[in-house]
Structure formats: C-alpha cells, structure tokens
C-alpha positions in Angstrom: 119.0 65.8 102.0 115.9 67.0 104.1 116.5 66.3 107.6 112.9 65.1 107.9 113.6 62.7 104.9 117.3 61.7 106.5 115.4 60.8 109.9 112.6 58.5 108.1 114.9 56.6 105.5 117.7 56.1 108.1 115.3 53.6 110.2 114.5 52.1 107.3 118.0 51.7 106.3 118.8 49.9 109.6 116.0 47.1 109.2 116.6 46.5 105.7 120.2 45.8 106.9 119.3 44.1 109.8 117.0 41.6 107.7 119.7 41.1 105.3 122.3 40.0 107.9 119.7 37.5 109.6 119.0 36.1 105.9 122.3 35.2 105.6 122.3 33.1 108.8 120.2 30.3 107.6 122.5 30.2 104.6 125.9 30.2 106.4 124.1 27.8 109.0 123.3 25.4 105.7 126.6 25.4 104.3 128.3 24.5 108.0 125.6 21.5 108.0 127.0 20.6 104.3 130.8 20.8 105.2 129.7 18.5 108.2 127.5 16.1 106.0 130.7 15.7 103.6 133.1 15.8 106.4 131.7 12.7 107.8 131.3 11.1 104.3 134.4 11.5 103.5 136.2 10.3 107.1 133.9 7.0 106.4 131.4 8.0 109.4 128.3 7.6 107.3 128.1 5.9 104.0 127.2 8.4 101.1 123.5 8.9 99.6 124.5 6.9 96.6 125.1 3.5 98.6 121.4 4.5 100.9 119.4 5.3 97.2 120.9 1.4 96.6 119.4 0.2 99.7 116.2 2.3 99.5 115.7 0.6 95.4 116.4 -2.7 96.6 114.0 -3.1 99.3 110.7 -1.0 98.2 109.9 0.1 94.9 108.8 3.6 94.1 110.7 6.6 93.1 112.5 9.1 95.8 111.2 12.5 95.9 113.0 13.6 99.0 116.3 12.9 100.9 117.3 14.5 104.5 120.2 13.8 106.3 120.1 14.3 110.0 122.4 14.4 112.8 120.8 14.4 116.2 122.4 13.2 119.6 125.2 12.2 118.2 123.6 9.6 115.9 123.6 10.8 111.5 119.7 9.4 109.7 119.1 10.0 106.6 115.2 10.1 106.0 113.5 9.4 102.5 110.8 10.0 101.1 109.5 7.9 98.5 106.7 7.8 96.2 105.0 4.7 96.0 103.8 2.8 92.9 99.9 3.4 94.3 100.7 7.4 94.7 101.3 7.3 98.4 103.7 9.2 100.1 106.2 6.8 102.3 108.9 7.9 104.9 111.9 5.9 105.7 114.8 6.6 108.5 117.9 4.8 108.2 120.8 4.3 109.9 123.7 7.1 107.9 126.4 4.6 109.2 125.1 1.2 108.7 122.5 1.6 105.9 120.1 -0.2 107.9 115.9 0.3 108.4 115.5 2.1 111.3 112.0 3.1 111.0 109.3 2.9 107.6 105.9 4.6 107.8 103.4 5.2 104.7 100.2 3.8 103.6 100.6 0.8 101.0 104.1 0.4 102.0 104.1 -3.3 102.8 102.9 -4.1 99.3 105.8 -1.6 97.7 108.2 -3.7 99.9 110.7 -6.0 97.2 111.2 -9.7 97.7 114.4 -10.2 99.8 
C-alpha cells in the first residue's frame, strides 16, 4: 500500500474504532441497568411492571404508551406515560416498591381518573 494512502486511512481507522467501542458503552451500560431492574424484581425489592400496569388501569383510564423504571438515591420509580381518552399525554411516578402515586401531571387527567 502507498505510504501516503497508509498514513490517511490509518487515522481513519483509529476513529472508526474508537466510535465503535464508545457505541458499545451505552449498550453494556443498558444491559447492567436491566440485570439490576430484574435483580431487584426478582429479590422482591420492587414489584414487577405487570402488578404497576394493574394499578396504573385501575385508577385512570387511557392506554400506556411508555414505561421507565428509575433508580435514583437509593429510591426505584417507575414513570408512565399514558395516553388519555381526550388525546393528552399524562405522566405518572410511582413508588417501584409499594405501587403507590407518587406524583401525576397531564392535562385532563382528573377526568381520566376511575371511581375508587
């Protein structure tokens, strides 16, 4: 190979790798956050997301479009999103452990809220 060539691809070569290796951070990072997530299912330290979707279709209805699960300071949230029945977008943060309402924000929310 040309020496000139050799010098111009070899730079090349070292930031395509280097962008490959940092791409693969995010993913390793993601599947540590999973093991965690089902780690702490499975030692009974949150509930899973199938006993939070109960709690979520028994107080408001709408249809989830989004679930997060969080752990910060110590303290595992899962947030939801839910799409209301008048096409709002509503956020609610509960409690991973207990299940309960921590915090619900959205516009028409109080109407989408079920009878107790």
């Amino acid at each position: 190979m040309n020496a000139c060539l050799h010098a111009l691809l070899r730079p090349r070569a070292l930031v395509a790798a280097a962008l490959l290796a940092l791409a693969a951070v995010p993913a390793a990072h993601a599947d540590k956050d999973a093991d965690r997530a089902r780690a702490a299912v499975q030692s009974g330290e949150i509930l899973p997301l199938s006993r939070i979707l109960d709690t979520v279709s028994g107080q408001y209805a709408g249809d989830v479009i989004g679930v997060e699960l969080d752990h910060d300071d110590g303290i595992w949230q899962y947030e939801v999103k839910l799409l209301l029945p008048g096409g709002s977008v509503a956020k609610l943060e509960y409690d991973a452990r207990t299940a309960a309402l921590l915090k619900a924000k959205g516009r028409g929310l109080e109407g989408a809220r079920r009878k107790p």
